[in-house]
C-alpha positions in Angstrom: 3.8 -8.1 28.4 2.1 -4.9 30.4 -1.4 -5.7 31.6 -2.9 -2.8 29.4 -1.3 -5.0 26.0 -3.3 -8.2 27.3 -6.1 -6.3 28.1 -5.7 -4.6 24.2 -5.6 -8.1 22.7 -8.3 -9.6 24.3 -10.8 -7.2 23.0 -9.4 -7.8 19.9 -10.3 -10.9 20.0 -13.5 -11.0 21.6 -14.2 -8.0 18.4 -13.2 -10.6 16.2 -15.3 -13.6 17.3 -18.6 -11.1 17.7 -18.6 -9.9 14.4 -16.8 -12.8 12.4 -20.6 -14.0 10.5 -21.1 -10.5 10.1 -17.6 -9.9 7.9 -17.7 -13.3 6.8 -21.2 -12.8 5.1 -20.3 -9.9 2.9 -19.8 -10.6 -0.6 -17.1 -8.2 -1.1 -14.8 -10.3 1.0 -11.6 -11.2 -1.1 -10.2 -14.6 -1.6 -6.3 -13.5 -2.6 -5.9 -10.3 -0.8 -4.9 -9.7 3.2 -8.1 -8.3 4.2 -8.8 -7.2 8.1 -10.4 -10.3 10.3 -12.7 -6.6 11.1 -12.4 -3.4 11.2 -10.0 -1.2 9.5 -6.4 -2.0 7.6 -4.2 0.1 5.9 -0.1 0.6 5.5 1.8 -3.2 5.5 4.5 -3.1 7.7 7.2 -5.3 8.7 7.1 -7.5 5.0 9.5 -9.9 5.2 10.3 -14.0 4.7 11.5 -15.2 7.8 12.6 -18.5 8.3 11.3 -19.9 5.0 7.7 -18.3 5.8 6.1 -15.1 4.5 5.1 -12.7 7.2 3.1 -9.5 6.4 2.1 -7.0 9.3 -0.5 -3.9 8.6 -1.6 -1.7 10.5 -5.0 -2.4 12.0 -8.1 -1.1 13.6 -10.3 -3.7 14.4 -12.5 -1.9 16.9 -13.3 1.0 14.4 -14.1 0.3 10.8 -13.4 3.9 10.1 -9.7 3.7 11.4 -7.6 5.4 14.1 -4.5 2.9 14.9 -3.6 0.8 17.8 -2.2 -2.3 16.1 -0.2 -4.5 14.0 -2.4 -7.1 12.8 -0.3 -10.1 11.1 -0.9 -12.9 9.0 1.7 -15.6 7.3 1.7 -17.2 3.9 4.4 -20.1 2.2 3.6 -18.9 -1.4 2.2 -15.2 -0.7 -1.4 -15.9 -2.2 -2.7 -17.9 0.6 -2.5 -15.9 4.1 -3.2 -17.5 7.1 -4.1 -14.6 10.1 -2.4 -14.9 13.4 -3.1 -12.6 16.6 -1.9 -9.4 16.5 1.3 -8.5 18.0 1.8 -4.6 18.5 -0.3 -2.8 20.8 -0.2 0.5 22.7 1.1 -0.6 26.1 3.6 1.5 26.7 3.8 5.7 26.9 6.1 6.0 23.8 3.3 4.8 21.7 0.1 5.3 23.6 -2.0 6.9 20.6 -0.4 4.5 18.1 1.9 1.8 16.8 2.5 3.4 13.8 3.9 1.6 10.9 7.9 0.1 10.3 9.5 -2.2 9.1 10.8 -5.9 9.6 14.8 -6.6 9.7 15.6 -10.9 9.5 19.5 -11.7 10.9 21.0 -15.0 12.0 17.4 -16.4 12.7 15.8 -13.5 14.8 13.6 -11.0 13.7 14.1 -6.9 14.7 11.0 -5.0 13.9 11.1 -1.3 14.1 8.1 0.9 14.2 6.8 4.6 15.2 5.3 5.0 18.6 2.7 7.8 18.5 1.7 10.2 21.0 -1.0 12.7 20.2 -1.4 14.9 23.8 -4.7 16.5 24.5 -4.9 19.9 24.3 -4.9 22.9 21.4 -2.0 22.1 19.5 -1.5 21.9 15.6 0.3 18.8 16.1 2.8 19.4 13.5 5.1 21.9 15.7 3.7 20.9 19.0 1.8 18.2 20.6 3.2 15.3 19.2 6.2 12.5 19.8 7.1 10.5 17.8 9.3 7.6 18.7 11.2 5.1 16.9 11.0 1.6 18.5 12.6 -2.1 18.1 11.3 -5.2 19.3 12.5 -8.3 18.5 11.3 -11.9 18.0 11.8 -15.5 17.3 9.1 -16.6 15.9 7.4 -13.6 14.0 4.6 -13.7 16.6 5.5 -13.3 20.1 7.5 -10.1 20.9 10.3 -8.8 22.8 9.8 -5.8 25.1 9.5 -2.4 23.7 13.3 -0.4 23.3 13.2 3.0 22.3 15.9 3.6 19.7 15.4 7.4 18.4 13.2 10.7 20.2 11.8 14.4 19.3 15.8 15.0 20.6 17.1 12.8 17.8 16.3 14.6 15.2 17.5 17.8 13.2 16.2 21.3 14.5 14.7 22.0 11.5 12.6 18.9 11.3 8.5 18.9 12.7 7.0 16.2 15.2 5.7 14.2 12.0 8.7 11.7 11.5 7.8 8.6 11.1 7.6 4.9 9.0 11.1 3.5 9.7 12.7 1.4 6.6 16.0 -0.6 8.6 18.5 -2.4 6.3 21.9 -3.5 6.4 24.2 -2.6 3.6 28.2 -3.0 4.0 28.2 -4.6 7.6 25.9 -1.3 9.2 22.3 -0.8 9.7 20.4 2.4 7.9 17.6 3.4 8.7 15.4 6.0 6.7 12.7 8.1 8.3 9.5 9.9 6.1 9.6 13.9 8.3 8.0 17.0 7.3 10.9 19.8 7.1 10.1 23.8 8.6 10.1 26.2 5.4 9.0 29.5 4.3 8.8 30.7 1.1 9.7 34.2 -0.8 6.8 35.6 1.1 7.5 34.5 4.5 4.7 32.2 4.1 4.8 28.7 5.6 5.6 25.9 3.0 7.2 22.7 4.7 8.8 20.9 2.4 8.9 16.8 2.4 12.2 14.5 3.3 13.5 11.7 4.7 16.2 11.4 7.2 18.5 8.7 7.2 20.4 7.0 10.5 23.5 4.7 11.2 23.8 1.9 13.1 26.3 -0.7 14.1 24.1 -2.6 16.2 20.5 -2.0 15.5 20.1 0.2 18.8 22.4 3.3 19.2 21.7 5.4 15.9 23.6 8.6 14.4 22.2 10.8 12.2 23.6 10.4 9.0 21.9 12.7 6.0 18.7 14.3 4.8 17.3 13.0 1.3 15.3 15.6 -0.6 14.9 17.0 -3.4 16.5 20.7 -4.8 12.5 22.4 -4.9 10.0 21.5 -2.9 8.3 18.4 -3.5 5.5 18.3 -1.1 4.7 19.2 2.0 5.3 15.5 4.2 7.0 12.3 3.1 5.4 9.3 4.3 6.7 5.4 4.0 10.0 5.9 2.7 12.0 2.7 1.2 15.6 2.8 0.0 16.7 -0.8 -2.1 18.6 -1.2 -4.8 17.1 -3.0 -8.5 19.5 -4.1 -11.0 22.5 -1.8 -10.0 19.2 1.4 -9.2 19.2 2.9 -6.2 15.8 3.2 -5.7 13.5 5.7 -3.1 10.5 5.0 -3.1 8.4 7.3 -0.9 4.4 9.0 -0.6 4.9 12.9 -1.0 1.9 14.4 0.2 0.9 17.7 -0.5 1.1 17.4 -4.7 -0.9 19.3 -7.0 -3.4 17.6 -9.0 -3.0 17.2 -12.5 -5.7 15.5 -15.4 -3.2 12.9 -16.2 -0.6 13.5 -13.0 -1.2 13.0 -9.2 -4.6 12.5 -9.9 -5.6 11.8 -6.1 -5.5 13.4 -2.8 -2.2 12.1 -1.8 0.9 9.8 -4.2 3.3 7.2 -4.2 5.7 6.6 -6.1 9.7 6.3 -6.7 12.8 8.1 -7.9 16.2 6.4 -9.1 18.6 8.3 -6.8 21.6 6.7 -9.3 20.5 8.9 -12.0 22.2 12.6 -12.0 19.4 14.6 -11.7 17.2 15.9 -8.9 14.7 13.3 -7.9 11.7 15.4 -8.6 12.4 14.9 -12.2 13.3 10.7 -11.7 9.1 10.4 -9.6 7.2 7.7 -11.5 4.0 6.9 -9.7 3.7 3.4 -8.7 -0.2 3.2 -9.8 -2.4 4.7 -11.3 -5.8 3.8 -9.8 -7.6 5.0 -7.0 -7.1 3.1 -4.1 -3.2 2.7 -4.1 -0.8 4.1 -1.3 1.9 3.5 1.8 3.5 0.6 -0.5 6.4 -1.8 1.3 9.2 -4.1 0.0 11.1 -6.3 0.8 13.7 -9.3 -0.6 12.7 -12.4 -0.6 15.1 -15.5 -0.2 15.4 -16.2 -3.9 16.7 -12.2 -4.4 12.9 -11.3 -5.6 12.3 -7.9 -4.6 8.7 -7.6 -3.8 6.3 -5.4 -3.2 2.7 -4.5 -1.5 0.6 -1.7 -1.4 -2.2 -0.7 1.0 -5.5 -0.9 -1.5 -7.1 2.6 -0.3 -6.1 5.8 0.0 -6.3 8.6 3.4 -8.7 11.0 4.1 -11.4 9.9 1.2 -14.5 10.0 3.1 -15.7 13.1 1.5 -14.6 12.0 -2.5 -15.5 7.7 -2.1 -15.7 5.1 -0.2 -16.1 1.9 0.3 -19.5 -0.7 1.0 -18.3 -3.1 3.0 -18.8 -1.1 5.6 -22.0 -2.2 6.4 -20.7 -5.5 6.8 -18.4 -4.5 9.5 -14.5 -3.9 7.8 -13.2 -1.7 5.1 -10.0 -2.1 2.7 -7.5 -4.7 1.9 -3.7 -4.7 0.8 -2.6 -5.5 -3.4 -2.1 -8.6 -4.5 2.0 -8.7 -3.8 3.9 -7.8 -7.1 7.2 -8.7 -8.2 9.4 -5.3 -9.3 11.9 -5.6 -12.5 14.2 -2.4 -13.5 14.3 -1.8 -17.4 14.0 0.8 -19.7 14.9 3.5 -17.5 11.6 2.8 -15.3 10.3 -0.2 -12.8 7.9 -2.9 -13.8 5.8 -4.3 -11.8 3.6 -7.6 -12.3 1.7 -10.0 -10.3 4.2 -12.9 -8.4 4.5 -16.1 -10.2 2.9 -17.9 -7.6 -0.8 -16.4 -8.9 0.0 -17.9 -12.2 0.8 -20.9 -10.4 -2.6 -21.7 -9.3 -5.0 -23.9 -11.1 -6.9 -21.4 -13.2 -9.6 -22.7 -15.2 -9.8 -21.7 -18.8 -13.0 -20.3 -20.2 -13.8 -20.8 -23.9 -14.1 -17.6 -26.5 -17.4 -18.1 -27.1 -19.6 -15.2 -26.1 -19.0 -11.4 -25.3 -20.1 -11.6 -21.6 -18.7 -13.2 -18.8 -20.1 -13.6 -15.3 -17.7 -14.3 -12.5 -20.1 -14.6 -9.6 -17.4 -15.8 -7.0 -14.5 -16.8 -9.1 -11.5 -14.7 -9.0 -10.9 -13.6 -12.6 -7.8 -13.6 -14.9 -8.0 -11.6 -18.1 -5.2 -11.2 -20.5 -6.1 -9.0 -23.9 -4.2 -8.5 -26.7 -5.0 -4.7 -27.6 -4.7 -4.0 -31.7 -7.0 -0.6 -32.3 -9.4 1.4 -29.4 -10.2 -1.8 -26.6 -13.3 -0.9 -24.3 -13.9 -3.6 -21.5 -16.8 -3.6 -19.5 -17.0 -4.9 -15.7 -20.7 -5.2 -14.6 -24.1 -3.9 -15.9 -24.8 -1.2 -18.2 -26.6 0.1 -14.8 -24.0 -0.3 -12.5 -20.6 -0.8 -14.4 -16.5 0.2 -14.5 -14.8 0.5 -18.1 -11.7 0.3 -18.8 -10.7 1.9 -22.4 -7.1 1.7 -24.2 -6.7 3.5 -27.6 -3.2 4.7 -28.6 -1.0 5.4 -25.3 -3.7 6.5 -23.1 -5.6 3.8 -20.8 -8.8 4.7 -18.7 -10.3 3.1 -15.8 -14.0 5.1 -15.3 -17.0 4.4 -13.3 -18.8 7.7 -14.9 -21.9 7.1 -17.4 -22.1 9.3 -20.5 -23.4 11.7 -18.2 -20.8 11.9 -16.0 -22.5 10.5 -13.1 -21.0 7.9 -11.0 -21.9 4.0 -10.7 -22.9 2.8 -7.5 -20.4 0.2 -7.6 -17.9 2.9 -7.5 -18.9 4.1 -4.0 -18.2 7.7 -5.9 -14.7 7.1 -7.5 -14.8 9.0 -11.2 -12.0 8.6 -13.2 -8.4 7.8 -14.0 -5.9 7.6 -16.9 -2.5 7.0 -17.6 0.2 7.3 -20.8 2.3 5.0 -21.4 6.0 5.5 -23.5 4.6 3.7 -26.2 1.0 2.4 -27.7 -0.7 0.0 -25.2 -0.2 -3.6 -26.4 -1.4 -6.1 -23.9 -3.8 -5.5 -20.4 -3.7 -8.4 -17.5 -7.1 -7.7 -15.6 -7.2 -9.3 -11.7 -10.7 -9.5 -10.3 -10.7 -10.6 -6.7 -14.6 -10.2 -5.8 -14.3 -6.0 -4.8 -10.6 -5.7 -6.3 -9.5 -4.8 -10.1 -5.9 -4.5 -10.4 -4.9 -3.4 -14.3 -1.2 -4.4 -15.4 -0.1 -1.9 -18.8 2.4 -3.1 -21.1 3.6 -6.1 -18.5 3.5 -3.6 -15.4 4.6 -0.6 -16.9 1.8 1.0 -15.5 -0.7 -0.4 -12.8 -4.1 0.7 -12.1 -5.5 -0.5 -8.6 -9.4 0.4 -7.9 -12.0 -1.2 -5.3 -15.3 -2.2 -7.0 -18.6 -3.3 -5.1 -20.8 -5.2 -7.6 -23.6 -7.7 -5.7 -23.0 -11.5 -7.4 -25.0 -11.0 -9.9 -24.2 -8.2 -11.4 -20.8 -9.2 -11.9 -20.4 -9.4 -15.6 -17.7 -8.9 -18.1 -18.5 -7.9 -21.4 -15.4 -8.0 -24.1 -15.2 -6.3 -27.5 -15.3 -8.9 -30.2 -12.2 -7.7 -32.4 -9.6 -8.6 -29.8 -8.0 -11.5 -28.9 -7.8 -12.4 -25.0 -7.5 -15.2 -23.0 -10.1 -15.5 -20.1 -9.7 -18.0 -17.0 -11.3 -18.4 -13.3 -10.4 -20.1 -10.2 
């Protein structure tokens, strides 16, 4: 390894060790979720089970709590609740990725593991950085252990890719399908519209391989009208005979009940006949949902985590462990199941697994203090559930189809536990029948209908205002662990 990686690592941990009481005092520190050790987290990268052992990567910042890169953190897991965290094992140590080890992807063969990633450069200067200033690379390294890796190989360069196509391309997905590799790329894609006004339109690029290292340019996936501006963290699997993309089109218009935040994630089946614009379901409905990952897991499972926050929020929320020294975490990893003409998604069976305590139906209100929270309601007529204080509380509401997640008073202000999120809803096909609740100390993640629709928000309640109060006409089942 260069000197300058050794040198990145050892202030990561020396970061680490100075302000471990610090993070490890907050009370909004998870027990369930992959949080940062400090710092920043956001996109997983490199999900995979390798050698009978969970390994999630993310993308980690543990010298700034407010972001900006520079490495893959890494933790491990033998029944993907319980993470242990390792050392880090991407840095910038080499020019192709000097401003960035951007995020990837993990591919597991014959007891090795290839990870592929997106070395950033971002040169000083006055550039836009869209047409000019930027490379982006696509890298392998490989390992044998999921820890220590190989030396840095660049695969695919600015002169790899179509003419058409900006400097943002990024977030390689690698698979093998049929005895070759693909690899699929998220790029932003020069446009104009009637007016001759710029209007780049969102794609993803996908590459051949037949050995993991020279790669051909094979096809462009988009859709027939333009679909935002950039694609970011494309993934291409297939559920129950579905081809599925799932990718984060950025540049969407907002709608009450549609793409209600700054930037989306969803998917579109690609076997369907019909432009994929008119297949994109959003993965969740919440607030802090984005840059979600998959992968298969020995016993076929395809699973699936999401990054539990959202880019360039500062100035709509945020989030109050900051003052403790870290910010964000990723979702509690969720199991995906193709039916109905749309994907399901629902908690892994290992968190049912766990020893939850039942607590009796004997009063409206709950507190959960430190406990992790399980909450299962049968929903007959209008359902209101209430998660903290009438001073400082989140509802969530589900009357007909429609289900609401608010941290707004009758006033329209918002909580303080909210860190300034508002409000979100969703439809669902049909009435809404049944809500699972997860409460994981400053995580609620809302299940619809069995994972029809997910609702994924950060909450910051002190101990002792954490409190659930229940309506008394509906039947639920309550437990804590």
């Amino acid at each position: 390894m260069a000197t300058k990686g050794l040198e990145n690592f050892q202030k990561v941990k020396s970061e680490e060790e100075r302000m471990e009481r610090t993070v490890n005092s907050c009370p909004f520190r998870t027990r369930f979720h992959i949080m940062p050790p400090v710092g920043w987290i956001n996109d997983p990268n490199g999900l995979c089970q390798f050698k009978g052992v969970y390994h999630a990567y993310f993308q980690y910042s543990p010298l700034n709590v407010n972001g900006g890169g520079g490495y893959w953190g890494h933790c491990v897991s033998t029944d993907l609740i319980r993470w242990e965290y390792k050392d880090p094992v991407l840095t910038t140590d080499i020019p192709e990725d000097r401003s960035g080890v951007y995020s990837g992807s993990a591919l597991v063969e014959d007891g090795r593991m290839y990870v592929f990633y997106t070395g950033n450069v971002k040169m000083p200067g006055d550039y836009d950085y869209i047409d000019a200033g930027r490379v982006s690379t696509q890298i392998l390294a490989e390992s044998e252990d999921g820890q220590h890796m190989s030396e840095k190989v660049k695969l695919l360069g600015m002169e790899d890719y179509p003419e058409e196509i900006t400097q943002h391309v990024r977030d390689p997905k690698v698979w093998k399908e049929n005895g070759r590799y693909y690899m699929i790329l998220g790029a932003r894609e020069r446009a104009w519209d009637e007016e001759g006004k710029r209007r780049d339109r969102g794609t993803a690029l996908v590459y051949v391989s037949e050995d993991r290292k020279k790669w051909k340019f094979s096809r462009k996936i988009d859709s027939e009208e333009t679909f935002g501006y950039m694609w970011e963290c494309p993934d291409l699997f297939c559920l129950e005979g579905e081809k599925v993309l799932s990718f984060c089109p950025q540049g969407l218009k907002s709608e009450e009940e549609k793409f209600q935040n700054i930037y989306q994630s969803g998917y579109s089946l690609l076997s369907r006949d019909a432009d994929l614009e008119s297949t994109f379901r959003e993965w969740d409905m919440g607030f802090d949902f984005y840059a979600p990952q998959s992968f298969e897991a020995d016993d076929g499972r395809r699973i699936l985590i999401g990054w539990a926050g959202m880019p360039d929020t500062a100035d709509t929320h945020r989030n109050l462990s900051v003052k403790n020294g870290w910010q964000h975490c990723l979702t509690i990893p969720c199991e995906l199941e193709y039916r109905e003409g749309r994907i399901f998604r629902t908690p892994v069976r290992e968190l049912f697994a766990l020893e939850w305590e039942a607590v009796p139906e004997e009063k409206e209100r709950y507190c959960w203090a430190e406990k992790a929270v399980k909450l299962e309601v049968s929903v007959r007529r209008r359902t209101r559930i209430r998660i903290g204080t009438e001073k400082n509380e989140m509802t969530i509401t589900a009357e007909g189809n429609k289900t609401e997640i608010s941290f707004l008073d009758r006033k329209g202000n918002p909580a303080v536990c909210g860190g300034g999120r508002g409000r979100r809803v969703c439809r669902t096909a049909g009435d809404v029948e049944n809500l699972l609740i997860l409460i994981d100390s400053s995580i609620v993640e809302l299940f619809v209908n069995g994972g029809e629709a997910v609702f994924t928000t950060r909450i910051y309640l002190e101990r002792e205002e954490r409190e659930i109060r229940l309506p008394e006409c509906e039947k639920y089942r309550l437990e804590m662990i």
